[in-house]
LUMVEXNU-441936 format. One record per residue (C-alpha): x, y, z negated; residue in one letter; residue number from 1. Coordinates in steps of 0.25 Angstrom, whole numbers. Layout:
N
  east north    up rest  nr
     X     Y     Z    A NUM
...
***
This chain:
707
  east north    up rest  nr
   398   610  -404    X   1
   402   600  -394    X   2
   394   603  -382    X   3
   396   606  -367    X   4
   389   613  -354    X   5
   392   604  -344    X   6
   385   600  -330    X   7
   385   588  -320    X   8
   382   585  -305    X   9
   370   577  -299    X  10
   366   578  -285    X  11
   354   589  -287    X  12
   353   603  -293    X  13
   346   605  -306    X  14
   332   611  -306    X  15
   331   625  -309    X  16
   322   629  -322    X  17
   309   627  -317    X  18
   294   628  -322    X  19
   290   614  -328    X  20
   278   611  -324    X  21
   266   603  -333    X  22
   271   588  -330    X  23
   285   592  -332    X  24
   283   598  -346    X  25
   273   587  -351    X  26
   283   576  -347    X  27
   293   586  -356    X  28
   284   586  -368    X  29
   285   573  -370    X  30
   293   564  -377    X  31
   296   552  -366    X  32
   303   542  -374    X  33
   291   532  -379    X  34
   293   520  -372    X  35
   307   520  -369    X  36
   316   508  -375    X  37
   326   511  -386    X  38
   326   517  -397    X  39
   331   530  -395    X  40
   319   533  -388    X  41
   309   526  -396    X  42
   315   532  -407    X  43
   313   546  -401    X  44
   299   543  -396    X  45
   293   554  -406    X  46
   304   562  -406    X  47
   299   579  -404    X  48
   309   580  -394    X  49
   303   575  -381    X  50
   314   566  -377    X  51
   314   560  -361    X  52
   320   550  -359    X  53
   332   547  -347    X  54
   325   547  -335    X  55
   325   551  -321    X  56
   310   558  -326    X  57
   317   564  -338    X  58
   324   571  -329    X  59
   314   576  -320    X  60
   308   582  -329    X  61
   322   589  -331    X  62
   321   594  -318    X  63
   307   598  -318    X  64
   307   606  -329    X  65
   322   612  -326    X  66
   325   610  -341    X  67
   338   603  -344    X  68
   340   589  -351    X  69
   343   588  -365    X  70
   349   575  -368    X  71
   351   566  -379    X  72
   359   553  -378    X  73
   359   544  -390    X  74
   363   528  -394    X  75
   352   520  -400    X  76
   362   511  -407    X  77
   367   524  -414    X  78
   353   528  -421    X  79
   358   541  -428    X  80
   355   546  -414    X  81
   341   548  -419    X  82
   346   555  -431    X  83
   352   565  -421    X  84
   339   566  -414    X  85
   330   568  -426    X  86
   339   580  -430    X  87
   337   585  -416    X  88
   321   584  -415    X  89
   320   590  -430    X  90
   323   603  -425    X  91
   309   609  -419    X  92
   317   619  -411    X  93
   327   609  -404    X  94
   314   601  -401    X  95
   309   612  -397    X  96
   320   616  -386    X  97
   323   601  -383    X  98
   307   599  -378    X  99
   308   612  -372    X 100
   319   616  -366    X 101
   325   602  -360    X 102
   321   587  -357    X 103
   325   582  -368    X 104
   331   566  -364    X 105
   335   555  -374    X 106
   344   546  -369    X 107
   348   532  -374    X 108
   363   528  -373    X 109
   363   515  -375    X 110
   352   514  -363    X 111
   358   525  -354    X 112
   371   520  -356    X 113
   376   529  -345    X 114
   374   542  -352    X 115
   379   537  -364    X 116
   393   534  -358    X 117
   392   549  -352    X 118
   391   553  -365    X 119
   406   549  -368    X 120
   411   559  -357    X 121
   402   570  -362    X 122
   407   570  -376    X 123
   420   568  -368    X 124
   419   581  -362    X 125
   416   590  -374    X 126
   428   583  -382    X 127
   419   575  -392    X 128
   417   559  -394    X 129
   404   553  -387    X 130
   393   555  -401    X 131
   378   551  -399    X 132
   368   557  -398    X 133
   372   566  -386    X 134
   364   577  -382    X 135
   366   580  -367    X 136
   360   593  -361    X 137
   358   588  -344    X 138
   353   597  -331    X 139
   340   592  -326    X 140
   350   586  -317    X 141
   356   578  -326    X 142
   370   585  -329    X 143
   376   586  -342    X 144
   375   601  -348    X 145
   380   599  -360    X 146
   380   590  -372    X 147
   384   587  -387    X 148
   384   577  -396    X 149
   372   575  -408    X 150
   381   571  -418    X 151
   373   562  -430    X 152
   381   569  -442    X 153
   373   571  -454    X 154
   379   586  -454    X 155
   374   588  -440    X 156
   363   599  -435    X 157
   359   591  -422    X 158
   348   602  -420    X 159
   359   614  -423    X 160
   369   606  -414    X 161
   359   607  -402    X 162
   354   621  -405    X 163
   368   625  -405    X 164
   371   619  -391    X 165
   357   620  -382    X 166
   356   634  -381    X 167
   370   635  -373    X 168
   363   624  -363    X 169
   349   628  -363    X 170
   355   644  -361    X 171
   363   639  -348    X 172
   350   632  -343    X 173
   342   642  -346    X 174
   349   654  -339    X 175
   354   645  -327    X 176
   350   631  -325    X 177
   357   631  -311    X 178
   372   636  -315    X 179
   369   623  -328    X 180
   364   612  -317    X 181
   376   617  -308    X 182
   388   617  -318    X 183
   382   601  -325    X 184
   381   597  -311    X 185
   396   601  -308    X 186
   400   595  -319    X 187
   393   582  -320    X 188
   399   581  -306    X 189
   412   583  -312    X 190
   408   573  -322    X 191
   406   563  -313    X 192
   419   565  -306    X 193
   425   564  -318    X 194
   420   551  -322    X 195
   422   547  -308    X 196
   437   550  -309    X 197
   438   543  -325    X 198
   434   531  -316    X 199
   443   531  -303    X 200
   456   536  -311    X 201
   452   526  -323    X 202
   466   519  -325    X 203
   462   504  -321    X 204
   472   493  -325    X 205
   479   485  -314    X 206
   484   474  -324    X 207
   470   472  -331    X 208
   474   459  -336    X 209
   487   464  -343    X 210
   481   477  -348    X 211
   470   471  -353    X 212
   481   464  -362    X 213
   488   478  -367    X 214
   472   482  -369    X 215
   470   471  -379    X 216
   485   473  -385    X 217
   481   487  -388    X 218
   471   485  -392    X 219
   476   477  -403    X 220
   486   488  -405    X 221
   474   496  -410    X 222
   474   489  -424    X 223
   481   494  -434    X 224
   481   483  -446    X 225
   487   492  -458    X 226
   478   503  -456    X 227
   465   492  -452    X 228
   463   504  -441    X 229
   458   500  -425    X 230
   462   513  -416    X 231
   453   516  -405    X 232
   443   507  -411    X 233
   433   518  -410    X 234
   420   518  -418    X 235
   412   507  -414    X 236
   414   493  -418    X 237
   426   485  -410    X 238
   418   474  -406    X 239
   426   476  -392    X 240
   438   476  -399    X 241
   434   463  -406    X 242
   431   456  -393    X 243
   444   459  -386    X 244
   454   457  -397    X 245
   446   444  -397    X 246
   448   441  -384    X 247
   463   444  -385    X 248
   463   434  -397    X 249
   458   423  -389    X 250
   463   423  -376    X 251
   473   412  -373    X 252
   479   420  -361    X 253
   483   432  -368    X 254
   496   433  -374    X 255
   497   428  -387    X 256
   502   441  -395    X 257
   491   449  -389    X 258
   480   436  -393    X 259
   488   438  -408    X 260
   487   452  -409    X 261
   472   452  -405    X 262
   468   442  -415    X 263
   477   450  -427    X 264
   471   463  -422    X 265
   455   457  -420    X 266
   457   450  -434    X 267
   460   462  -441    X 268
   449   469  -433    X 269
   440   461  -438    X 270
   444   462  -453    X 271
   442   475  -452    X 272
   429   475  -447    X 273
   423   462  -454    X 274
   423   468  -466    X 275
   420   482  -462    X 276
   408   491  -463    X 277
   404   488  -451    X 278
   398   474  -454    X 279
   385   478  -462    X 280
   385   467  -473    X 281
   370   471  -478    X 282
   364   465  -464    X 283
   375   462  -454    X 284
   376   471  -445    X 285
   388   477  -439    X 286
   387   494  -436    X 287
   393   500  -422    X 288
   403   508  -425    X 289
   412   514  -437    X 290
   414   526  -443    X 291
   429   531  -445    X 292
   439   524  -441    X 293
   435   512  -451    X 294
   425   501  -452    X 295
   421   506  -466    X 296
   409   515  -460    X 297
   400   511  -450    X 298
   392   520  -442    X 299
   380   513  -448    X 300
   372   509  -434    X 301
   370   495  -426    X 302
   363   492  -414    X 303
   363   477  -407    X 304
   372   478  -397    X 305
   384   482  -406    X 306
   379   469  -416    X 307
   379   459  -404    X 308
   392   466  -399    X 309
   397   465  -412    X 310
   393   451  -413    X 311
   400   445  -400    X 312
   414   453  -404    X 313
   414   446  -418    X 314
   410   433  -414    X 315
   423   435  -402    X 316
   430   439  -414    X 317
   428   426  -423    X 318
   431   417  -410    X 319
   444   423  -410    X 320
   448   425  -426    X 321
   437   416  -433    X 322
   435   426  -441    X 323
   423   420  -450    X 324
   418   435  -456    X 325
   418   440  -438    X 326
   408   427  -437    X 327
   400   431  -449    X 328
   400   445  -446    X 329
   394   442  -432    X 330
   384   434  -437    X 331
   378   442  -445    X 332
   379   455  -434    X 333
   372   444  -423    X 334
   361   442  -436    X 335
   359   457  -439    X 336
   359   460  -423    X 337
   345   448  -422    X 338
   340   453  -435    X 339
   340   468  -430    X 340
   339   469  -416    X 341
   332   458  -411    X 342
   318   460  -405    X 343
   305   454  -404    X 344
   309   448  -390    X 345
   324   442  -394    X 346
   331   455  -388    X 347
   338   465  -395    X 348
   336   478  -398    X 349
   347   487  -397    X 350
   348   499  -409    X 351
   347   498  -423    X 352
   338   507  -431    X 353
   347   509  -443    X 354
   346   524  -448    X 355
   351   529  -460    X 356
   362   540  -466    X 357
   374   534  -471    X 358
   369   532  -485    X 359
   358   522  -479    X 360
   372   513  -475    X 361
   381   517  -484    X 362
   381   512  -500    X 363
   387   517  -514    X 364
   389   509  -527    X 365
   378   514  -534    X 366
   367   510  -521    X 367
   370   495  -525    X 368
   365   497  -540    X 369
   350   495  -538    X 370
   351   485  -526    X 371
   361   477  -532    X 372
   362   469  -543    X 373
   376   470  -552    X 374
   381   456  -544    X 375
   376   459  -532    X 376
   382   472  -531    X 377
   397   467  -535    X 378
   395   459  -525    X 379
   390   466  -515    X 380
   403   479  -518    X 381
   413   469  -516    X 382
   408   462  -504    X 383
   405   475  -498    X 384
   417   483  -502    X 385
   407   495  -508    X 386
   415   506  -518    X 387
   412   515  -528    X 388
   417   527  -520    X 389
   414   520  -507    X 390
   421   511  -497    X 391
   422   520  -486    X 392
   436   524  -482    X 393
   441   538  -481    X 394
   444   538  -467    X 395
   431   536  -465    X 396
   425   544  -475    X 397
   434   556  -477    X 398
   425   565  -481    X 399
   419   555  -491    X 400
   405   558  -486    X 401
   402   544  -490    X 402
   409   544  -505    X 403
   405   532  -511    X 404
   397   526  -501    X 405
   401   513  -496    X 406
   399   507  -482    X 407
   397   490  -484    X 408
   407   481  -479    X 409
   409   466  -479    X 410
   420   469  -488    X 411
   422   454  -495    X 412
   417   441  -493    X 413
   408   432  -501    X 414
   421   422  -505    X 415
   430   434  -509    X 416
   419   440  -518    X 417
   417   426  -525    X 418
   432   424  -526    X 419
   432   438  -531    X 420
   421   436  -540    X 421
   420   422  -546    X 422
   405   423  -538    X 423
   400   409  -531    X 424
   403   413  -519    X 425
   386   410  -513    X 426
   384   419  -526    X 427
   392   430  -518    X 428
   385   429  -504    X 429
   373   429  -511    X 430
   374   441  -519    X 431
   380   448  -506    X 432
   370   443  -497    X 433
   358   447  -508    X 434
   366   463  -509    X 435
   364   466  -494    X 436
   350   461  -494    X 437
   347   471  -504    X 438
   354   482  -500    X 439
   352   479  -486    X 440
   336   482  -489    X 441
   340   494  -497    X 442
   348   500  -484    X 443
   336   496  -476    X 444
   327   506  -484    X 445
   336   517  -482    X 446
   337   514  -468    X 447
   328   523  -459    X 448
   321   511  -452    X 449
   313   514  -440    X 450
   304   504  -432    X 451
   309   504  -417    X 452
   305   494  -406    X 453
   315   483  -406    X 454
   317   485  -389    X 455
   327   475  -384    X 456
   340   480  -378    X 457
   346   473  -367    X 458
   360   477  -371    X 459
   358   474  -387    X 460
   351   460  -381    X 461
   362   456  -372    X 462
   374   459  -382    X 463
   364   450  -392    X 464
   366   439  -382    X 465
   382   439  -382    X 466
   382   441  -398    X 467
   372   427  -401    X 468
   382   421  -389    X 469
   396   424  -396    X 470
   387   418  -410    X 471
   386   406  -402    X 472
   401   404  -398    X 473
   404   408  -412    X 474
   395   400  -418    X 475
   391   387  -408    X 476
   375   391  -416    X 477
   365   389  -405    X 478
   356   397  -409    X 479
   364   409  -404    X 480
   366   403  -391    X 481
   351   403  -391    X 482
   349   414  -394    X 483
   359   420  -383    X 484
   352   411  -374    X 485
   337   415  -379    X 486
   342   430  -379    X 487
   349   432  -364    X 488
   336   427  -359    X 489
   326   436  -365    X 490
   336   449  -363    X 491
   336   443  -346    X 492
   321   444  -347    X 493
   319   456  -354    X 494
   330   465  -349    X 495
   330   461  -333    X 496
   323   470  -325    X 497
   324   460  -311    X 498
   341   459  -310    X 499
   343   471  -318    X 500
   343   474  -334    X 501
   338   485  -343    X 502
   341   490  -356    X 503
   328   487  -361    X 504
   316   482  -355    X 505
   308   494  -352    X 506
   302   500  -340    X 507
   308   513  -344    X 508
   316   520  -334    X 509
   328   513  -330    X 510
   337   525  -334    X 511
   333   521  -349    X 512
   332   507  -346    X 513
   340   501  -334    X 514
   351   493  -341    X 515
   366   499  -338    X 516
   379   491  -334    X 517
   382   488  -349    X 518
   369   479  -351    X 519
   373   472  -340    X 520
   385   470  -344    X 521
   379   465  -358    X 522
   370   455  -351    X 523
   380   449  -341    X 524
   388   446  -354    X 525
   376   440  -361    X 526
   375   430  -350    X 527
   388   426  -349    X 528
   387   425  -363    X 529
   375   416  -363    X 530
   381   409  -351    X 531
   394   406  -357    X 532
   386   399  -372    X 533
   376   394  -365    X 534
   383   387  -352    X 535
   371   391  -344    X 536
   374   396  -331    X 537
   361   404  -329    X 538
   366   414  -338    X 539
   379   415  -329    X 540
   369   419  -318    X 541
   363   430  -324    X 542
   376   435  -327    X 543
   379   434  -312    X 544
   364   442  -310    X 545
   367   453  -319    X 546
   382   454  -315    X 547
   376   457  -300    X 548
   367   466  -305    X 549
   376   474  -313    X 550
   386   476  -302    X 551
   375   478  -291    X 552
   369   490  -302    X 553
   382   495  -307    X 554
   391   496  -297    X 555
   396   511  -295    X 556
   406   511  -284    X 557
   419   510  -292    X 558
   414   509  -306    X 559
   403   502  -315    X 560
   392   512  -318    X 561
   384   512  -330    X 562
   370   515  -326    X 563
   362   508  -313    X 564
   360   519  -304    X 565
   344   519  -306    X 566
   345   523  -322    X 567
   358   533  -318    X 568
   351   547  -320    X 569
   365   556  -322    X 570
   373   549  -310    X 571
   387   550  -317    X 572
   394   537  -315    X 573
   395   532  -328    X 574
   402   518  -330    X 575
   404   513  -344    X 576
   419   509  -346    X 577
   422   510  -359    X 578
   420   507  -373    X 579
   411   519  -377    X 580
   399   514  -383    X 581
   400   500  -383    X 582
   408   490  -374    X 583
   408   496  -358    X 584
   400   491  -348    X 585
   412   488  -340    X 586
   418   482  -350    X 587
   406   472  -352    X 588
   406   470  -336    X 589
   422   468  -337    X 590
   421   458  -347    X 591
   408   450  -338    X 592
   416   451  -325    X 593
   428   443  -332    X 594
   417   433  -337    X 595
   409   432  -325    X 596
   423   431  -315    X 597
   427   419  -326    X 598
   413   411  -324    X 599
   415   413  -309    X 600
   405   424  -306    X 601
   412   436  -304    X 602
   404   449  -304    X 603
   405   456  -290    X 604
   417   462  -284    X 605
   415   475  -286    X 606
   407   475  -298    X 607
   418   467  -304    X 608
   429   475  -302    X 609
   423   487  -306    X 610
   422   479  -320    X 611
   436   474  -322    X 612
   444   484  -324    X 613
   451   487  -335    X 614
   453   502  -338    X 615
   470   507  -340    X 616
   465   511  -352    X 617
   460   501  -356    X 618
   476   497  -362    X 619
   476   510  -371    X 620
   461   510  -375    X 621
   456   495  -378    X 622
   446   497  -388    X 623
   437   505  -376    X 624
   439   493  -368    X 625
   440   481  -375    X 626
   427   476  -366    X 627
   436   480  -351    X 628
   448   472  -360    X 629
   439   461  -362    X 630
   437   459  -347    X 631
   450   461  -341    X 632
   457   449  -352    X 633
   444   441  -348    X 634
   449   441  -335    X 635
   464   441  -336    X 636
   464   430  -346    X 637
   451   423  -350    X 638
   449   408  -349    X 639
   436   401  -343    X 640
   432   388  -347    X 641
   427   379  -335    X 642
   418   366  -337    X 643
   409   356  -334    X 644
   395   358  -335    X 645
   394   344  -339    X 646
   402   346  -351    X 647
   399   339  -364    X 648
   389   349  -374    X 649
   402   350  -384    X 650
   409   357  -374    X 651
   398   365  -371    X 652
   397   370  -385    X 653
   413   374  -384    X 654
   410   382  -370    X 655
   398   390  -373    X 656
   407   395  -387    X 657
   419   399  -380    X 658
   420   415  -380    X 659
   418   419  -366    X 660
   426   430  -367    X 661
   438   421  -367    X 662
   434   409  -359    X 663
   422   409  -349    X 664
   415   396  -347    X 665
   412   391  -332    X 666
   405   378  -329    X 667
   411   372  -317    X 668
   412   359  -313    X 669
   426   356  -317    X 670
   427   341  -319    X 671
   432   337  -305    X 672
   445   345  -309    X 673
   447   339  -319    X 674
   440   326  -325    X 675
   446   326  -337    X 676
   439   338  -343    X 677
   428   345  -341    X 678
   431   359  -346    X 679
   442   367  -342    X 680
   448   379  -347    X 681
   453   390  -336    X 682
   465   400  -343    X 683
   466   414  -337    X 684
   479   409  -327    X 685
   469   398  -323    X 686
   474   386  -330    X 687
   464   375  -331    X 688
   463   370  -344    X 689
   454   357  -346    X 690
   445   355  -361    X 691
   441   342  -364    X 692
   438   347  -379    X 693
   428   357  -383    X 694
   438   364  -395    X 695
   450   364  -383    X 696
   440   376  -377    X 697
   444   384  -390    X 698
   457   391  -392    X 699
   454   388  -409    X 700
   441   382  -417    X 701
   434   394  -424    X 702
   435   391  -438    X 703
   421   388  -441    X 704
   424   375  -432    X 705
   411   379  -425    X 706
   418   374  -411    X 707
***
């Protein structure tokens, strides 16, 4: 059993057990979470457990009472968090000790992004990888007592697992509350040092524009193409892996060995994943994250920000390969993302409802007789790689837990199932595409569909706004630029509140709502975005607006804190700097500083160079921060393009399609340099380069002759 006593530091002293009195235990003996936004707690609104949320008043009532907080952190975009909390509540006695004993607090993750960072170093500390759901037991202070992860196994007493670890904490409690509040506020206090001191003696790169360099080669020394195996590459999908292998293709400044090895490298990547499970060819979507060390099992959960993330790496991807399957593949995520997650306002909504064991995703042989007709089903096997005894690789199944299932893939095309088969080649797509619908509608009934409120997410929304932009560089299509346009200005209305941002617009407290240094980050890089396809400079000025912001909110003496100060309830000074759950907030504002520095609006001073660094470690760990990598070769050797804004609409069209990440676009009045161009193309070691041609922006025409 992984769990740990432990303590923390805050200014007061805990409050000894007291008598509750009647207002105290009334507030306790409700469940609180009706109302708030997101659906870990709508989806908990009837739970018997009377959940509170994270809020100052939560606890109070902590205090009050003299009861310690029980805490559970989970992700919304993982919904088998729920599974984990229903087998917690289906136990009366745990129910019983939860309501009674504790204030019990559900926390969000992906909205208190703070504590979900914090839950790396705790699973740190007991030697065990971060797993969601968390439980956390706190003082009324709001120091770490102990904690443990819920795992989701199907094996897995939750209710044992937590019947076996509370009676050592609620003993301590119970027989001296003081010696518990004094030991977790010693060692929260040593806590905070400790992260204090990971930051100051954080290794720092005095060369960042050459280690940034041996980042990206090592980074291609990951791949291994006999074995098709990526080291480090972690479980979730490599969108940031995509995006800088990309980036090192395409940059003219970079050596030329390290631009080849990055192509070879992100075209074998690509390969792999194309084709992979991880592309759901029944409505295509793409999943998060893998299980195994292959992409032949998916952990079967999407949410919107991973499908517009995805979105932008593969459409960087097909700029720099022209890879026609990486175009196709991102269209359809961008169509399954609107189809899934768009809400009644033109926002998106964040998590996906998708539920289900593993026989809901997963499929045999014999499942496909009384969908499929005798056609359709030879058809369908060979276009999805599907087996008798199942396509899943031992390495990934070496216990055979799932013998004869098989996981579907986009195993072979339409044109090599008609060259196999003698087919018409329109009969093929057509007998695939009639397969998925039926068996698409058929997973849809064993799926456990639940009804939420589609609630729009600033995050999902902004990350919408980059993907529909990266459709129109890819595509020229103005309807994405529309809709990138149409978007950014209902997300400005709905999420501001005066110059700041929330996650979601609510009046809950700002502890659950208040939007952290990672959505700004997001929505400065949708303005840019907007800015750099649209050519409209009022988006450049709410970049400026947010950037100021951002560093007036987040700047914490010598480092980028996570959460503004008025939603911060623990105090620890937590900073996102690396690729934990999704990119890093630094790594976003990294990457916006080299932008913003390009377009001749540098972020402030400080602010900005508490953003650029790039970590030592950085060289011997890429895939943790490709997004800090990003940054530093935007700076060291990205181009700008500068030009006139009377420039003819062809010209235009070529500018507003150039990937931002490797050339910015400035308007300047650039004509009086020189009269015989009105465009000028400004290398890293600042040589001017004049375009009198549209197609002289590009380093190569894309193949679908699109530019």
């Amino acid at each position: 059993m992984s769990l740990i006593v432990l303590g923390g530091c805050r200014q007061e002293s805990s409050v000894k057990d007291t008598n509750p009195g009647q207002s105290v235990e009334s507030d306790l003996g409700v469940n609180r979470l009706e109302g708030l936004p997101g659906l870990v707690y709508q989806s908990q609104v009837n739970s018997p457990i009377k959940w509170q949320p994270w809020t100052k008043e939560s606890i109070k009532l902590a205090r009050d009472s003299g009861r310690l907080i029980l805490a559970v952190i989970a992700m919304p975009q993982q919904s088998t968090y729920r599974d984990v909390l229903e087998k917690l509540e289906s136990n009366e006695y745990v129910v019983e000790d939860l309501n009674q004993n504790y204030v019990p607090i559900l926390i969000d993750g992906d909205a208190v992004r703070e504590i979900c960072i914090l839950t790396a170093d705790l699973c740190a500390e007991i030697g065990k990888n971060l797993q969601l759901p968390l439980m956390l037991w706190l003082t009324p202070d709001v120091n770490p007592v102990a904690w443990i992860p819920l795992p989701d196994g199907e094996s897995t007493s939750i209710d044992e697992l937590f019947m076996q670890s509370n009676p050592m904490v609620g003993l301590m409690w119970e027989e001296d509350s003081e010696y518990v509040s004094s030991n977790s506020q010693m060692d929260q206090k040593i806590r905070r040092q400790r992260m204090i001191d990971r930051r100051e003696n954080r290794e720092m790169s005095d060369q960042p524009d050459t280690d940034s360099v041996k980042a990206l080669r090592q980074l291609t020394s990951l791949y291994d193409p006999l074995s098709r195996t990526f080291d480090e590459a972690g479980g979730l999908f490599p969108a940031g892996s995509l995006d800088l292998l990309s980036m090192g293709a395409r940059m003219e400044a970079l050596p030329d060995d390290i631009r080849e090895k990055s192509m070879t490298v992100l075209e074998y990547l690509l390969s792999d994943l194309l084709g992979s499970a991880m592309f759901d060819p029944l409505d295509g979507g793409v999943y998060n994250s893998r299980r195994g060390s292959s992409w032949a099992l998916p952990g079967f959960y999407r949410d919107c920000s991973t499908q517009a993330r995805v979105v932008v790496s593969l459409m960087e991807a097909y700029d720099a390969t022209g890879n026609e399957k990486a175009f196709d593949r991102a269209l359809a995520v961008l169509s399954f993302a609107e189809e899934n997650f768009k809400t009644a306002e033109g926002l998106f909504a964040l998590p996906s409802a998708d539920r289900g064991a593993n026989e809901v995703w997963l499929w045999n042989m014999g499942d496909l007789n009384p969908i499929l007709s005798d056609e359709e089903k030879d058809v369908w096997v060979r276009a999805t790689g599907m087996k008798e005894i199942g396509n899943l690789p031992s390495e990934v199944d070496p216990l055979r837990e799932f013998f004869r299932n098989n996981s579907l893939r986009h195993d072979k095309s339409a044109e090599q199932i008609a060259k196999e088969t003698g087919k018409d080649l329109k009969a093929v797509e057509e007998l695939i595409s009639s397969s998925s619908r039926k068996l698409l509608k058929v997973r849809d009934e064993r799926m456990k569909h639940e009804i939420w409120p589609a609630e729009a997410n600033s995050a999902a929304t902004f990350r919408m706004v980059s993907a529909y932009a990266a459709a129109y560089r890819a595509t020229g299509e103005a309807k994405f630029l529309k809709r990138a346009i149409e978007t950014i200005e209902k997300a400005r209305d709905h999420f501001s509140d005066g110059p700041r941002l929330k996650l979601y617009a609510s009046d809950a407290p700002p502890s659950l709502v208040s939007a952290r240094a990672f959505v700004y980050g997001l929505a400065i890089t949708a303005s840019l975005d907007v800015a750099a396809i649209s050519l409209d400079k009022s988006w450049l000025s709410w970049a400026d607006d947010l950037a100021t912001t951002t560093a007036e909110t987040f700047t914490a003496g010598d480092y980028i804190r996570e959460c503004p100060p008025d939603a911060d309830l623990m105090g620890l000074p937590i900073s996102d700097m690396a690729m934990i759950f999704d990119d890093s907030s630094v790594g976003i504002l990294s990457m916006v500083e080299a932008r913003m520095e390009a377009l001749g609006r540098p972020l402030f001073g400080s602010f900005a160079s508490l953003a650029t660094g790039l970590p030592a470690s950085a060289i011997s760990s890429p895939v943790l921060y490709t997004d800090v990598i990003q940054g530093s070769l935007m700076r060291a050797y990205g181009a700008s393009l500068h030009y006139n804004s009377g420039v003819g609409e062809d010209m235009k069209t070529a500018l507003s399609r150039v990937s931002p990440k490797v050339m910015m676009t400035l308007s300047v009045e650039v004509g009086s340099e020189d009269p015989t161009s009105e465009v000028f193309k400004i290398s890293s070691d600042g040589t001017k380069i004049p375009i009198s041609q549209p197609q002289e922006i590009y380093d190569r025409s894309l193949p679908r002759g699109s530019r």
